[in-house]
C-alpha positions in Angstrom: 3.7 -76.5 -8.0 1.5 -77.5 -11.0 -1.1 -79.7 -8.7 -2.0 -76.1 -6.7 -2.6 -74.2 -10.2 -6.9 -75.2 -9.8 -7.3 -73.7 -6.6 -5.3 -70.3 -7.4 -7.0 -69.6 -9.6 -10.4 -70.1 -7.9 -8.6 -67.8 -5.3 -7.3 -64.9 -8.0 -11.3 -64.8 -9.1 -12.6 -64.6 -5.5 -10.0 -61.9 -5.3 -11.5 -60.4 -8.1 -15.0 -59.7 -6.9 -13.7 -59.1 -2.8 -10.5 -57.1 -3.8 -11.5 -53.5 -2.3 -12.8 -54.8 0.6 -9.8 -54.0 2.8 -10.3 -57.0 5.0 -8.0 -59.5 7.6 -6.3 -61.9 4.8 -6.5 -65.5 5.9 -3.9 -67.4 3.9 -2.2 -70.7 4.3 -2.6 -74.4 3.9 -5.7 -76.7 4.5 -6.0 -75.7 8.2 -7.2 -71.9 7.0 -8.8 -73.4 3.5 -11.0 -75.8 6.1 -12.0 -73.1 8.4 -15.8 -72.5 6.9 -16.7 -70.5 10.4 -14.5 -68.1 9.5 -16.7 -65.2 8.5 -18.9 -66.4 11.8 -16.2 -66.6 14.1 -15.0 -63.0 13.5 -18.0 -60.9 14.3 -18.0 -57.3 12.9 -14.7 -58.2 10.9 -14.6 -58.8 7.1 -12.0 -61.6 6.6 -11.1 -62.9 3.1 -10.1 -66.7 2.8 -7.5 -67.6 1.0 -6.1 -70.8 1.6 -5.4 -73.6 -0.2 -5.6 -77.1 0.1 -2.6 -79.3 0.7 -0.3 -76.1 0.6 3.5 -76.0 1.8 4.8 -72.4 3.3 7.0 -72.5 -0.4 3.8 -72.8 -2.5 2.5 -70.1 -0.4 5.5 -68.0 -1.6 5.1 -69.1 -4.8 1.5 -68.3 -6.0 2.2 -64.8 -3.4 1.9 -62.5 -6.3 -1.0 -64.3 -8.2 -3.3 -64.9 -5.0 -2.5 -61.4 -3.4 -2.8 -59.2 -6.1 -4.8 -55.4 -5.6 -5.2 -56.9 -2.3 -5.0 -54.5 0.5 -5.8 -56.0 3.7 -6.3 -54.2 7.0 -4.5 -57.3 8.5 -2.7 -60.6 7.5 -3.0 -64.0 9.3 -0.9 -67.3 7.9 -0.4 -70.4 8.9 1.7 -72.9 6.9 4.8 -75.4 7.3 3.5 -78.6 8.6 3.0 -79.9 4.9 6.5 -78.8 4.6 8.3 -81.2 7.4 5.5 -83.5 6.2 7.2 -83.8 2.6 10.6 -84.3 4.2 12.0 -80.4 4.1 13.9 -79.5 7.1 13.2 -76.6 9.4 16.3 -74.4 8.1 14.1 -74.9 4.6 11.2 -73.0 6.2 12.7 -70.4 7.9 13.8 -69.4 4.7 10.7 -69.9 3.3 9.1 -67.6 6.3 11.9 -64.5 4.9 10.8 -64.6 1.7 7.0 -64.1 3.0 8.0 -61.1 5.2 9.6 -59.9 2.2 6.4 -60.4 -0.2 4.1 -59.5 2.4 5.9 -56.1 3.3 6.6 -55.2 -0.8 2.7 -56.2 -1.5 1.0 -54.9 1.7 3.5 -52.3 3.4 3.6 -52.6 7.6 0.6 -53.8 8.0 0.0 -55.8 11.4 1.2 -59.4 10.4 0.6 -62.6 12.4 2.3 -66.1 11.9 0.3 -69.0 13.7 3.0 -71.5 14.9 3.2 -74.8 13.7 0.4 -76.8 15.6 1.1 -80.5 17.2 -0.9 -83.2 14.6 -1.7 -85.8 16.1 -0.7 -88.2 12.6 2.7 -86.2 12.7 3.7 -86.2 16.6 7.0 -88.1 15.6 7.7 -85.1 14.0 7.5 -83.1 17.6 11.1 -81.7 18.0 10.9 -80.8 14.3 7.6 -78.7 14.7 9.0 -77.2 17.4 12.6 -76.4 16.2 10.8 -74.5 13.1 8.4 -72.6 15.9 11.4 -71.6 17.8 13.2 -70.0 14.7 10.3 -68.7 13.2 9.4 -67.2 16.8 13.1 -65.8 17.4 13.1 -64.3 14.1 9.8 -62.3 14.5 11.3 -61.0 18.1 14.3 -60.0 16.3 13.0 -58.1 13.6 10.4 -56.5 16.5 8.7 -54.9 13.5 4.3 -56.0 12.0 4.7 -59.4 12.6 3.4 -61.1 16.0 3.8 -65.0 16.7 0.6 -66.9 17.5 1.3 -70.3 19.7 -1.0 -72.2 19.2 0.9 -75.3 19.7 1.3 -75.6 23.7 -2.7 -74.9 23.8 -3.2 -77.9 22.0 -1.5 -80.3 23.7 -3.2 -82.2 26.7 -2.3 -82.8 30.2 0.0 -85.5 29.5 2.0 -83.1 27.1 0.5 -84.5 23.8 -1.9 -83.3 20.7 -5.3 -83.3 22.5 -7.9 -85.5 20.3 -10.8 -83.0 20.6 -9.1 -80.7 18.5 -8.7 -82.7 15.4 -10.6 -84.5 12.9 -10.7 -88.6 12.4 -7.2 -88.3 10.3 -5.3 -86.9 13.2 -4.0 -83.7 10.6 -7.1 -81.4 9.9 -9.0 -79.1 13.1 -12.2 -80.0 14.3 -14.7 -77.7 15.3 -13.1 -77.5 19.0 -10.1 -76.7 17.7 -11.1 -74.1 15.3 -13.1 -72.6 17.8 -9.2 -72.7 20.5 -7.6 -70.5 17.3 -10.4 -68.4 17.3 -10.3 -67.2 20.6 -6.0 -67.3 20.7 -6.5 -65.3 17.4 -9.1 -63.1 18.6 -6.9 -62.4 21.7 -3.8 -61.3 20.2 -6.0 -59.5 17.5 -7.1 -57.3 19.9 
């Protein structure tokens, strides 16, 4: 976990200055790190970045503590995994993962309102589908089961085209990252189940 140990950092001192702000806590892997319309796309909202580039849903658990601390958001809004599958961990592996941030999350922020964006369908890993959507379905089945502050946010089906795979206008030239379009489809899903 050494390699993340820069941008934490960066992230504990932004939490520093923004700390009593109370807003909707963004945290997660390059997809929320990348979002730079964030504070533009949520109107009237103050929202706190806090994502990190490259980041698994286990380094997410990891650097919890460090990156969350006084932090005492209104709301909380992750996305993470794909990095995960990506480097070969199964989807058993990040269910787990996804306890132990319901468990951080609830100790650190009490029952806040929680949302977990699912798993969305890159383009560069579509042989990965039944994978990604394996660790959706858990990940989904356990948030209905516990029926408690955590919501699931598909994004995945939204994103997929007519033919049933990722649609191009909603990632960048490597086939991984959002482009504006598709920032612009989580904003309105988010926005939606926000509300």
């Amino acid at each position: 976990m050494y390699w993340y140990e820069q941008e934490v950092k960066q992230l504990e001192h932004l939490n520093e200055r923004k700390k009593h702000s109370d807003p909707i806590i963004f945290y997660g892997s390059s997809s929320i790190r990348l979002w730079h319309s964030l504070e533009a796309d949520f109107p009237g909202r103050k929202v706190l970045n806090l994502g990190f580039g490259g980041s698994t849903l286990a380094a997410c658990v990891w650097f919890f503590e460090r990156i969350m601390a006084d932090c005492t958001p209104e709301a909380f809004v992750f996305y993470a995994g794909d990095n995960d599958l990506g480097d070969g961990r199964n989807p058993e592996e990040i269910f787990i993962f996804f306890q132990q941030l319901v468990v951080k999350a609830m100790r650190s922020f009490g029952p806040i309102p929680c949302y977990f964006i699912s798993l969305k369908p890159s383009i560069s890993r579509w042989q990965m589908a039944e994978q990604f959507k394996y660790t959706n379905n858990l990940i989904e089945s356990e948030i209905i089961r516990m029926n408690d502050n955590w919501k699931f946010i598909n994004v995945f089906k939204k994103m997929l085209d007519k033919s049933g795979n990722p649609n191009p206008a909603y990632y960048d030239h490597d086939g991984l990252h959002l482009s504006a379009a598709g920032y612009l489809l989580w904003k309105e899903i988010i926005l939606e189940k926000l509300a």
